[in-house]
C-alpha positions as CSV (number, residue, x, y, z in Angstrom):
1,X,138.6,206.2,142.5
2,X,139.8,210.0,142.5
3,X,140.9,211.9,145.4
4,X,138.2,213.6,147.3
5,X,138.4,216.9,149.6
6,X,135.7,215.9,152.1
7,X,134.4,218.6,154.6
8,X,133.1,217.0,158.3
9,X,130.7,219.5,160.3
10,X,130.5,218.5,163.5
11,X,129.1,220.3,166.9
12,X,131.0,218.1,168.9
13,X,134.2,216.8,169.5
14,X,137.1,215.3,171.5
15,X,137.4,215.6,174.8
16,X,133.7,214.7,174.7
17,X,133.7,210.6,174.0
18,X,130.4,209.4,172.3
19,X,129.2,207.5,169.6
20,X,129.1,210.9,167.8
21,X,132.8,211.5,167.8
22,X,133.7,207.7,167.6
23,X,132.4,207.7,164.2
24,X,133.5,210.9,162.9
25,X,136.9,209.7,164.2
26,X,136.9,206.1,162.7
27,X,135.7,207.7,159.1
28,X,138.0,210.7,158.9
29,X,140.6,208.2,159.8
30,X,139.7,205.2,156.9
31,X,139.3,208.3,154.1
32,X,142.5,209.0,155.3
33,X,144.1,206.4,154.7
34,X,142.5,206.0,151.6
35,X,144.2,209.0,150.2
36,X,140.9,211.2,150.4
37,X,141.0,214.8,152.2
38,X,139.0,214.8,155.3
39,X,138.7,218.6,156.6
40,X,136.9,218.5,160.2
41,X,135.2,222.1,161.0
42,X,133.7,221.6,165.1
43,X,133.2,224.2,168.3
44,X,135.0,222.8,171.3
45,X,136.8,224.0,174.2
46,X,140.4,225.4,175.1
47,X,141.1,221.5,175.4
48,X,139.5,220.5,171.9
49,X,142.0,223.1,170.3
50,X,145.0,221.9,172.4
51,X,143.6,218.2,170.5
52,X,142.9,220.0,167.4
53,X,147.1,220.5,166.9
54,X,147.9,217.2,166.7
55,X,145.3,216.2,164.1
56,X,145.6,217.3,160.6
57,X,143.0,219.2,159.6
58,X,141.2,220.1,162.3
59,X,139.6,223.4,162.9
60,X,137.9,224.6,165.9
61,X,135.6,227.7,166.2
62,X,135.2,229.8,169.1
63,X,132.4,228.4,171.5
64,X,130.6,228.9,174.4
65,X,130.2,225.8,177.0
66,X,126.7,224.3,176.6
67,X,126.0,225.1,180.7
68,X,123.4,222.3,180.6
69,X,125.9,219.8,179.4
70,X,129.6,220.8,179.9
71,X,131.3,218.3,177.9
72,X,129.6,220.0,174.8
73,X,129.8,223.3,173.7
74,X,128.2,225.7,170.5
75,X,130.3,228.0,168.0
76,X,129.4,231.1,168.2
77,X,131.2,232.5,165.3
78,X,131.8,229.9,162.7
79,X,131.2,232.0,159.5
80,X,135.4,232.7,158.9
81,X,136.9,233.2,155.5
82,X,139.2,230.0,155.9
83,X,136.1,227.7,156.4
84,X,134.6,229.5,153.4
85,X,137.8,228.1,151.4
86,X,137.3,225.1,152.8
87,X,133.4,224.6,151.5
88,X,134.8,226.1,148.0
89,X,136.8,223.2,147.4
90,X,135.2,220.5,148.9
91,X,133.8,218.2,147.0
92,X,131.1,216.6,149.4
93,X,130.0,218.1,152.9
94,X,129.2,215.8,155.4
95,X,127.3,217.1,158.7
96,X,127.3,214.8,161.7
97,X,125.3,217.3,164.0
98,X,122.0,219.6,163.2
99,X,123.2,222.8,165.2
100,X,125.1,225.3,164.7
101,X,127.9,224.1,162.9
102,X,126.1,221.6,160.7
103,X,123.7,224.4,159.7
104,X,126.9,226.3,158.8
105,X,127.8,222.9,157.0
106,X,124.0,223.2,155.4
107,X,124.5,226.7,154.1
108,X,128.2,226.2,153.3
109,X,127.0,223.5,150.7
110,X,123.9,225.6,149.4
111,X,126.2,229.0,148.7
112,X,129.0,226.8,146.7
113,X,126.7,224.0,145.0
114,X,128.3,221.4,146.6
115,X,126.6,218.1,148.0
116,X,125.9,218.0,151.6
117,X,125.3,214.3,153.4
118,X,124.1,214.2,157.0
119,X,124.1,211.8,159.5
120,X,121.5,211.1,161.7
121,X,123.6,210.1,164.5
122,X,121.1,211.2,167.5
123,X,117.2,211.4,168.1
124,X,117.9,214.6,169.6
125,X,113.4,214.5,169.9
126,X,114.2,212.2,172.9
127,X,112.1,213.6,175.8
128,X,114.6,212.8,178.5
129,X,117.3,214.6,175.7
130,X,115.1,217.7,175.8
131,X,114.0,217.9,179.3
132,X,117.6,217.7,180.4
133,X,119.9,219.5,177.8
134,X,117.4,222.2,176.6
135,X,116.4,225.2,178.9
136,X,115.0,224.9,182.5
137,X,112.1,227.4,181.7
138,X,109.3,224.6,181.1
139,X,107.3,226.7,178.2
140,X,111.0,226.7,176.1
141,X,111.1,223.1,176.8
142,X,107.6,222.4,175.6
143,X,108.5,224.5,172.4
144,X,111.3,222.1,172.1
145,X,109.4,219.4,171.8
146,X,106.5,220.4,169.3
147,X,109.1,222.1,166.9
148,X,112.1,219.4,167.2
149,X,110.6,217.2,164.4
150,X,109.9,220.0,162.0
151,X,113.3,221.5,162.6
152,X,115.0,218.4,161.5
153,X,113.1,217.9,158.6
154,X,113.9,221.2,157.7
155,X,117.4,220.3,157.4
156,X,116.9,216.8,155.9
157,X,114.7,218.5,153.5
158,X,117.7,220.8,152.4
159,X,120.5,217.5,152.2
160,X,121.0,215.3,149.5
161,X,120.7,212.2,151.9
162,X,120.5,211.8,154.9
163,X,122.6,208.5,156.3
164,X,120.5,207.0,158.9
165,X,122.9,204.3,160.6
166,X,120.1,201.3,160.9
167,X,117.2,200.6,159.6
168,X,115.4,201.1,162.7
169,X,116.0,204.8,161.8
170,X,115.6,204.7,158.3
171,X,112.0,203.5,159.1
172,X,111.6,206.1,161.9
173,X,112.6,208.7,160.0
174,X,110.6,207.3,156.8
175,X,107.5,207.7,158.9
176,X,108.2,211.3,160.1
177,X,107.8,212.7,156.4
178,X,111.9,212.4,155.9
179,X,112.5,209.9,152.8
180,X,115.7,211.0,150.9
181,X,117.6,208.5,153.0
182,X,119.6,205.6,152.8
183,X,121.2,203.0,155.3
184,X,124.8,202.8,156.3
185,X,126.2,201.9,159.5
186,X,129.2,203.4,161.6
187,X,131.9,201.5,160.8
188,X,134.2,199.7,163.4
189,X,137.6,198.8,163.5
190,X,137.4,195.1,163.7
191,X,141.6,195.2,164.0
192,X,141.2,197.2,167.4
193,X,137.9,195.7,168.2
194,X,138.6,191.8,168.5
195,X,138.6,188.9,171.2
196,X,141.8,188.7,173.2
197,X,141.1,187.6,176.5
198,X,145.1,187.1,177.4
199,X,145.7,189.9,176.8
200,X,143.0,191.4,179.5
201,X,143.7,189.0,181.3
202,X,145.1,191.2,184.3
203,X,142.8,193.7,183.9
204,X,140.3,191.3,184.2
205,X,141.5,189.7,187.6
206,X,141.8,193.6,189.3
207,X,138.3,194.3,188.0
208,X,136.9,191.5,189.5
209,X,138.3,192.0,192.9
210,X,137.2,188.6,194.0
211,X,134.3,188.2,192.1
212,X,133.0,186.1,189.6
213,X,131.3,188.1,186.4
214,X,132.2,191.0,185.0
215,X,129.1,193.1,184.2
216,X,130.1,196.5,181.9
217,X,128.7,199.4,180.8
218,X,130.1,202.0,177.7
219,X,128.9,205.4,177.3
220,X,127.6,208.4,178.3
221,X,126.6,208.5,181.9
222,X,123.4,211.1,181.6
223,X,119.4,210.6,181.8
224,X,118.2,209.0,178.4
225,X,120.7,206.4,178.6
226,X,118.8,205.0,181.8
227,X,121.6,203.4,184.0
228,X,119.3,203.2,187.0
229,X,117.3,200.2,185.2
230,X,121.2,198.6,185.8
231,X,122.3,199.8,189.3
232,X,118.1,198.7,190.5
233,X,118.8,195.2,188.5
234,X,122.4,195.2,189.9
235,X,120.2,195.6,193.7
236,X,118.6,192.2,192.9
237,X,121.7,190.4,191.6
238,X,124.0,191.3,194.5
239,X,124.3,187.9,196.2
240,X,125.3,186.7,192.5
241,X,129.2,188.1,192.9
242,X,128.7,190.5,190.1
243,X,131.2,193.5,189.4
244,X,129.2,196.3,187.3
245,X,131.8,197.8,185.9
246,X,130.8,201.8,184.2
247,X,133.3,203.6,181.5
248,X,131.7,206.7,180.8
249,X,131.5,210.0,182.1
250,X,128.7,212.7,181.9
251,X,126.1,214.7,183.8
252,X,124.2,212.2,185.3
253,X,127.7,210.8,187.0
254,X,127.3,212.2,190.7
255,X,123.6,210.9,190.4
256,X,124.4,207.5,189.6
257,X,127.1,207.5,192.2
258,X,124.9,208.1,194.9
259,X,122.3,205.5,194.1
260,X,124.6,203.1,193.6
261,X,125.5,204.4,197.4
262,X,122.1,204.5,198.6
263,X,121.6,200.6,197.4
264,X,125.0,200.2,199.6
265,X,126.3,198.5,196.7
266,X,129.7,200.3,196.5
267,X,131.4,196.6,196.6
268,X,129.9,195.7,193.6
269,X,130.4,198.8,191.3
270,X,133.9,200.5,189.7
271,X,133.5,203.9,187.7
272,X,136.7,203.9,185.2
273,X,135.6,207.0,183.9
274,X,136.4,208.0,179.9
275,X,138.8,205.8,178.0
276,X,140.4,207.1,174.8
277,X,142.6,204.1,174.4
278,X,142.7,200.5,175.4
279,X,138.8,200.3,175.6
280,X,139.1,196.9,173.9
281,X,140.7,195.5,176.9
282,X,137.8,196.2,179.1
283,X,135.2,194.3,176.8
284,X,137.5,191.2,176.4
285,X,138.0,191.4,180.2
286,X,133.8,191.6,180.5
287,X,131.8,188.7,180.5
288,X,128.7,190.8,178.8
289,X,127.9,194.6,178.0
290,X,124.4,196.1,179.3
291,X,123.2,198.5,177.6
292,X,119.9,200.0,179.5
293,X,119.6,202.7,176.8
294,X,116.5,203.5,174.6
295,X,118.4,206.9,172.7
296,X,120.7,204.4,170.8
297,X,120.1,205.0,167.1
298,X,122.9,201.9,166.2
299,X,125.2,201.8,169.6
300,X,128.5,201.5,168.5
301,X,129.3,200.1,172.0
302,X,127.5,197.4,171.2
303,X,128.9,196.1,167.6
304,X,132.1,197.1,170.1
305,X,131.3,194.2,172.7
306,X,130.1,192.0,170.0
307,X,133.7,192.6,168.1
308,X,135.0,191.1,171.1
309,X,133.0,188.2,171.5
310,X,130.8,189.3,174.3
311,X,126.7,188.9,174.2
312,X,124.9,191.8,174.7
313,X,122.0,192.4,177.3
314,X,120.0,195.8,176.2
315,X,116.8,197.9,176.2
316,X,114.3,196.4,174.0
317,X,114.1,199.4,171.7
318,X,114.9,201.9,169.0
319,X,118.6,200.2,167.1
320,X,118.8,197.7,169.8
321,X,116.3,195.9,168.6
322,X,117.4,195.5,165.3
323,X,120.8,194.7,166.5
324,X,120.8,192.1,169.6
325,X,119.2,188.6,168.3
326,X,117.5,186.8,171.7
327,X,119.7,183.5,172.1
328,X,122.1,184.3,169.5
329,X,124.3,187.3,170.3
330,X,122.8,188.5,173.8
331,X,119.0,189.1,175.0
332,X,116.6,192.0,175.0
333,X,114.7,193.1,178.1
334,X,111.5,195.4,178.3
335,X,113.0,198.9,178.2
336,X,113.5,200.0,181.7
337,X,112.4,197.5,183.5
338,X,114.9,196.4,186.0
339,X,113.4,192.7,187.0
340,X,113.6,192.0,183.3
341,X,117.2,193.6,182.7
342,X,118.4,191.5,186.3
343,X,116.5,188.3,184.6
344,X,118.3,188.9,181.5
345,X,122.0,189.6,182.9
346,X,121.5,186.4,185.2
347,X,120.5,184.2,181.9
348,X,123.6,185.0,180.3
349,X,126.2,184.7,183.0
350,X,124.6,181.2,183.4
351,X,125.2,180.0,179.9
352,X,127.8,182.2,178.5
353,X,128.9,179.9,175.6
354,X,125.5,179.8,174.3
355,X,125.8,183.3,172.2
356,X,128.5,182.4,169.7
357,X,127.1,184.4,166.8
358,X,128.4,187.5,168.9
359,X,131.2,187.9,166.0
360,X,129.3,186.7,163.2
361,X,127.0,189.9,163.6
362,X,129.9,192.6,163.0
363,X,130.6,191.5,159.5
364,X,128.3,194.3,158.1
365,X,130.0,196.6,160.4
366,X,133.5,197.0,159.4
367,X,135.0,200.0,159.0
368,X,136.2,199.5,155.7
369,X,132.9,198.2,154.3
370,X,130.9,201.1,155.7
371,X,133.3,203.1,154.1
372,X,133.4,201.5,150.9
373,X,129.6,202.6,151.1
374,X,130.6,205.7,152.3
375,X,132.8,206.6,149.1
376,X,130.2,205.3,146.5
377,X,127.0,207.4,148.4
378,X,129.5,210.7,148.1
379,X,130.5,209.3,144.3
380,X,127.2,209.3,143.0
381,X,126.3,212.8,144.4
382,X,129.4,214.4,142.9
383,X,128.5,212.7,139.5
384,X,124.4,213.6,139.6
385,X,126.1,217.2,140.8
386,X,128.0,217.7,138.2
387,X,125.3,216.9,135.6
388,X,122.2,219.1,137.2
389,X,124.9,222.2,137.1
């Protein structure tokens, strides 16, 4: 296989921590290494650029802070000669977001013929998503919300393909009038992603603090991803000696914080905040990952957990459906009910070596196999490319 120069268009970055930038991360890095050229184009803060110098190939635009969401931000100039190079010799462009940059990523591709790939990382149509990220004026917010649909099909109508990351949301977007897609999952690295309890073994014992289960939670701590169905199940459980513990940071932080104090349940909670390395410590010090979310489009925290050999207790809905197997590798509960989630976190603590096709479900996630499918998707559009011109 030829050497590629591969352009990433991104609206977000490092420090934000997401699924978003895991997987722009864990590709760039497997293309990499691979021999391919992986130029990253994003908006970011004074911190992203300070980031941005260590990487290669990294360029950040200036940006504005996105007020309703301070760990994100939006370029406000990204139309520079230098990124005009860039989409000149690149021979795919990749977009990972649909705003400002990635429609700079759209156009890029249109002005120099090149093919233009986008993942669908995030169902940015989310109510909660709009209601708290969009503006406060309530007509805007309406707006958002009849026109988020049409928008994004005006961009996946302008892509070659657009990656959806299950099948969940290759249906989803199927039915919303977007068809040019095709299926391929955000790889994980199954060599930093694997079951070593010894070695979290210390971890594990200060985590627990003298209790007996290990309950965690990975992600972004803001609205859609519904921690309060944990922290009301976590209200039921508390006689059960359960430590919830959160890794995550985000805009719904302080309010979590305080309901977890309002339930007086400060004993059985620990906020680690965000964790750029050793996050595979904390899984393999877990005894399960909840995941109360209904905005996950794969949840790469969860193929995460399951790389470690943990089951899985999440949100009956959207990727997680497709993804936790009842019995097998964790349960579902109805999305957002808290009885069910408590009911479900208690079934698994109780039988804990019943889920033992936890690492049998990863196979298909691999980073090197996603990216295998990666490189032939961006192949075949070079090639049909190439012959249309």
């Amino acid at each position: 296989m030829r050497h590629l120069n591969i352009s990433f268009y991104t609206d977000t970055y490092y420090p934000a921590i997401d699924g978003v930038v895991t997987s722009i991360r864990e590709y760039k890095r497997a293309l990499e290494s691979r021999g391919h050229e992986v130029r990253l184009l994003t908006s970011g803060t004074a911190e992203t650029r300070k980031i941005a110098k260590l990487e290669r190939n990294v360029i950040v635009t200036p940006s504005i802070k996105f007020k309703r969401y301070p760990q994100y931000s939006l370029s406000i100039i990204p139309f520079v000669d230098v990124r005009k190079r860039w989409a000149a010799t690149a021979d795919i462009i990749h977009i990972h977001t649909p705003f400002t940059i990635g429609l700079y990523g759209l156009l890029s591709g249109y002005i120099n013929h090149v093919p233009v790939v986008w993942t669908f990382h995030t169902l940015v149509t989310n109510k909660d998503t709009i209601d708290q990220y969009t503006a406060s004026n309530r007509s805007l917010r309406s707006i958002a919300k009849r026109y988020s649909w049409p928008y994004l099909k005006f961009i996946a109508k302008r892509c070659n393909v657009v990656v959806a990351p299950t099948e969940t949301v290759r249906s989803l977007l199927n039915r919303k009038g977007i068809k040019n897609t095709v299926v391929i999952p955000n790889g994980v690295d199954l060599n930093r992603f694997k079951r070593n309890r010894a070695g979290a073994a210390s971890l594990r014992k200060r985590l627990l603090a003298g209790n007996r289960h290990i309950v965690l939670y990975v992600g972004r701590i803001s609205k859609e991803k519904n921690i309060e169905t944990m922290v009301r199940a976590a209200n039921l459980l508390r006689e059960k000696r359960i430590m919830f513990v959160i890794v995550g940071e985000g805009p719904y932080s302080a309010k979590i914080r305080k309901m977890v104090e309002s339930y007086k349940l400060e004993g059985s909670f620990t906020f680690v905040g965000s964790i750029r390395h050793g996050l595979a410590k904390y899984y393999n010090a877990a005894d399960m990952l909840c995941l109360p979310s209904t905005f996950e489009t794969q949840g790469i925290v969860c193929i995460e957990a399951m790389a470690c050999g943990i089951p899985v207790v999440g949100a009956d809905f959207l990727a997680l459906k497709e993804i936790i197997k009842n019995g097998k590798n964790g349960e579902r509960f109805k999305a957002k009910d808290f009885k069910d989630c408590a009911n479900k976190i208690e079934k698994v603590l109780s039988r804990p070596d019943s889920y033992k096709e936890t690492e049998k479900t990863i196979k298909d996630y691999s980073i090197n196999e996603c990216t295998d499918r990666m490189l032939k998707l961006y192949n075949e559009l070079i090639i049909k490319n190439r012959i249309s011109q």
